[in-house]
C-alpha positions as CSV (number, residue, x, y, z in Angstrom):
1,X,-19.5,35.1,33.0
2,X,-21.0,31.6,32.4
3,X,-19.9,32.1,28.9
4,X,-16.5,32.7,29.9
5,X,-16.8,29.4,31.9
6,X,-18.3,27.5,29.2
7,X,-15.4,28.6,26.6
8,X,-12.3,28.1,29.2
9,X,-14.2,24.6,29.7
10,X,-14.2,23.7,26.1
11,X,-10.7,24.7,25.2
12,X,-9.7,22.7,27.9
13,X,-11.4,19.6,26.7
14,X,-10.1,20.4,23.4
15,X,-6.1,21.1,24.3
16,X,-6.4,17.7,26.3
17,X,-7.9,15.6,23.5
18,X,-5.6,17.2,20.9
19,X,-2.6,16.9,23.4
20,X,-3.9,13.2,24.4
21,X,-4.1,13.0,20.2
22,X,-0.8,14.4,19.3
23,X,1.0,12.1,21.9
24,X,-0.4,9.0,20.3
25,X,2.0,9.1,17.2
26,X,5.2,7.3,18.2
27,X,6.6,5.9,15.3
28,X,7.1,7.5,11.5
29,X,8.4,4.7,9.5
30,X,9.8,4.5,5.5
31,X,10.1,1.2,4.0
32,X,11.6,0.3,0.8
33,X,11.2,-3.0,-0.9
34,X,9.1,-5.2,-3.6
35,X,5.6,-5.5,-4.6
36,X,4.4,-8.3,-6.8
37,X,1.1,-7.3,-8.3
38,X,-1.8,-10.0,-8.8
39,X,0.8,-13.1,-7.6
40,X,-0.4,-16.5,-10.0
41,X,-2.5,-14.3,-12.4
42,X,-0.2,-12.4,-14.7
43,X,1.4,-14.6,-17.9
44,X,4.8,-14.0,-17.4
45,X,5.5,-16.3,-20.9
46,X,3.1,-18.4,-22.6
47,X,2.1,-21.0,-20.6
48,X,3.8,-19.9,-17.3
49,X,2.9,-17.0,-14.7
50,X,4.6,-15.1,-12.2
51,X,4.7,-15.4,-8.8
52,X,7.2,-12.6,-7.9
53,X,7.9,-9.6,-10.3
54,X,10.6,-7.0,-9.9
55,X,8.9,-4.2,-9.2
56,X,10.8,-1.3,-6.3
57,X,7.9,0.1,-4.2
58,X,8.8,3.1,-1.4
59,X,6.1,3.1,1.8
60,X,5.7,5.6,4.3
61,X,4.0,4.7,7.5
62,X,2.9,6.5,10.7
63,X,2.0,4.4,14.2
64,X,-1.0,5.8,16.6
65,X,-1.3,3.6,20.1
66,X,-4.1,3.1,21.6
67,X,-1.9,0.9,24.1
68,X,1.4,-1.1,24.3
69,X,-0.3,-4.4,22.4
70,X,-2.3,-2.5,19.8
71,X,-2.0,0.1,17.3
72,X,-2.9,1.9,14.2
73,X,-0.5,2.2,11.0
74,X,-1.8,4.5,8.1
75,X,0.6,4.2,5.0
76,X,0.9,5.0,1.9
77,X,3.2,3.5,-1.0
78,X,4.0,3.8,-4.7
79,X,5.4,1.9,-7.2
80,X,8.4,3.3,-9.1
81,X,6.7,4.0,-12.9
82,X,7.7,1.1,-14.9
83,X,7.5,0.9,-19.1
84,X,6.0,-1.4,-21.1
85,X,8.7,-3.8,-23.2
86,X,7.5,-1.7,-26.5
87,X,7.3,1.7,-24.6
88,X,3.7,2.2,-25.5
89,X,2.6,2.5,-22.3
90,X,3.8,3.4,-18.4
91,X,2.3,1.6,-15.3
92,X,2.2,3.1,-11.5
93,X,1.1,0.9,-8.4
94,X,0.1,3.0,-5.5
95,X,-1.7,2.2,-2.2
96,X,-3.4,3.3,0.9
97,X,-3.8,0.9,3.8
98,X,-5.3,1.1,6.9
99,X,-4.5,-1.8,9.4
100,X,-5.1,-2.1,13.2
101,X,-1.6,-3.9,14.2
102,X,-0.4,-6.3,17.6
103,X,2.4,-5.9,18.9
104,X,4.5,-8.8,20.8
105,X,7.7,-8.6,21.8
106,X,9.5,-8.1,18.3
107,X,6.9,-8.9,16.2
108,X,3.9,-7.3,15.0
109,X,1.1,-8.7,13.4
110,X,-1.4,-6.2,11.0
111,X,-4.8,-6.7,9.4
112,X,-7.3,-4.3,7.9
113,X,-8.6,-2.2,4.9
114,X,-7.1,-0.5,2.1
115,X,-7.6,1.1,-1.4
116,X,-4.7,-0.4,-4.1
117,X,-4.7,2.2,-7.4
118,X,-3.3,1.4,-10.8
119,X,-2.6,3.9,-13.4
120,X,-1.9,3.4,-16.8
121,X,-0.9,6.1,-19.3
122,X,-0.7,5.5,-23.2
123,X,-0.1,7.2,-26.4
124,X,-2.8,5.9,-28.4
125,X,-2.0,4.2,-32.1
126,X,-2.0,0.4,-33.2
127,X,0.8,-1.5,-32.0
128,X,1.4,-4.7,-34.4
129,X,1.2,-8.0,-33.1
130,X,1.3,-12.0,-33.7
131,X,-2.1,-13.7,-33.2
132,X,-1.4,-17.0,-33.6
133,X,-0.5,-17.8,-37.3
134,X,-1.1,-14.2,-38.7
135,X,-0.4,-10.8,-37.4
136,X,-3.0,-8.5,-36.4
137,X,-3.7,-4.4,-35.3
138,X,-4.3,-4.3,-31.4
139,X,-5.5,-0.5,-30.1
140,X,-2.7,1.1,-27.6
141,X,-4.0,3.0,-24.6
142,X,-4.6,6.7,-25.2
143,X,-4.3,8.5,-22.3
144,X,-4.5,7.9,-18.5
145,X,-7.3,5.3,-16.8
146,X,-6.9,4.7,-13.4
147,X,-8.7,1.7,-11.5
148,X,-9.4,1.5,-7.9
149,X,-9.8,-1.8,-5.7
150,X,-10.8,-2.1,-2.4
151,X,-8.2,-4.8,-0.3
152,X,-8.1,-6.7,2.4
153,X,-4.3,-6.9,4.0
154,X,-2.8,-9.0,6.3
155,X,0.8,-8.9,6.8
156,X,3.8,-9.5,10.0
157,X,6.9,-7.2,10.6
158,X,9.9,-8.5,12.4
159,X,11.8,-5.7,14.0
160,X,15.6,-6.4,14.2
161,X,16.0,-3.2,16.3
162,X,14.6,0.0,17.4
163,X,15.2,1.3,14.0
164,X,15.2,-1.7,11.8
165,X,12.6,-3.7,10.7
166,X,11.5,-6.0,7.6
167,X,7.9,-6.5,6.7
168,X,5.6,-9.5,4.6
169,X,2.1,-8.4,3.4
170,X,-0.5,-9.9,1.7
171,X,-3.3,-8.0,-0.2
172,X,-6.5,-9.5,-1.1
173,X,-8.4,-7.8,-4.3
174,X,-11.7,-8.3,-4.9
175,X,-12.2,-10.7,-1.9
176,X,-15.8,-11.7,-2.8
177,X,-15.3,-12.1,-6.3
178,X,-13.8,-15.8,-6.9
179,X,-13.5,-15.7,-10.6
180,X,-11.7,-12.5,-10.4
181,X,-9.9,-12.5,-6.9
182,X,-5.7,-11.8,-6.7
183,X,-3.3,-11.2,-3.9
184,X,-0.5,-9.0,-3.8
185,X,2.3,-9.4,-1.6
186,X,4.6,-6.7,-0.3
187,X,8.1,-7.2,1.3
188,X,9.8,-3.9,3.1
189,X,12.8,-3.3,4.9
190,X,11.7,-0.2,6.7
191,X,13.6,2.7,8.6
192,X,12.0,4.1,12.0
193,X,12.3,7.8,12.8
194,X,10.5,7.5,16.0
195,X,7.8,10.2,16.7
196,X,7.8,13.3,14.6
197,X,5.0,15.0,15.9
């Protein structure tokens, strides 16, 4: 009998946190938009960078409330694979994020954690190249490397409606390191579906 008791107590506890869980996720979102990777950082020509590259990036994100003002949004997004100019090798962007959010009025305000991944997949070979006066042999990837960097995000979404919205992030990489430090930044316009679950 008592374990009878103990087990109808336990489900209980656990259909109430799962239920309490499961009512948490209101809003599934997909965003589509820009990413410009390492802003400043990347020679665009010589003697210039970029500030804002062309690069299409699709993000899915789901909302959890712990109350009206505050919120968690996992995401996740990806770069459309992009070529190199001499098609020697392919790049893909992807990231995972993980930012508490504020909520007021129509605005939101996010900051937190994430993981940024780059891959980069080669043929191998010599590609042929100037080096100043003369031309010289330079190795091509061979194969697929792919780095991982811990970020630090902060970004603010304006929502235009219940379904519309358009979002600004920054990303931080390697926050500590100040030779080596970039930011990303990430503009959406995103869909909401509302809960799902």
């Amino acid at each position: 009998m008592k374990n009878r008791l103990f087990c109808v107590v336990i489900s209980l506890i656990f259909c109430t946190t799962a239920q309490a869980f499961v009512t948490g996720w209101s809003d599934l979102a997909f965003g589509i938009g820009n990413l410009t990777h390492q802003a400043g950082k990347v020679a665009s020509d010589v003697g210039s960078v970029s500030y804002f590259d062309f690069r299409p990036v699709l993000q899915l994100s789901y909302r959890y409330e712990f109350s009206k003002e505050f919120s968690f949004i996992p995401e996740l997004g990806v770069t459309l694979p992009e070529t190199s100019e001499d098609e020697t090798y392919s790049t893909l962007y992807a990231f995972m994020n993980a930012p508490l959010a504020w909520h007021y009025d129509y605005w939101t305000i996010r900051f937190g954690p994430g993981f940024f991944f780059t891959r980069i997949s080669g043929k191998g070979g010599t590609l042929r190249l100037q080096n100043g006066a003369t031309f010289d042999e330079f190795p091509v990837p061979n194969g697929t490397a792919t780095t991982r960097n811990l970020t630090w995000n902060l970004g603010v979404q304006a929502a235009f409606d219940k379904e519309w919205s358009a979002r600004f992030d920054l990303s931080v990489l390697k926050l500590f390191d100040s030779k080596r430090r970039a930011v990303n930044h990430l503009l959406t316009l995103n869909y909401h579906f509302g809960a799902v679950l």
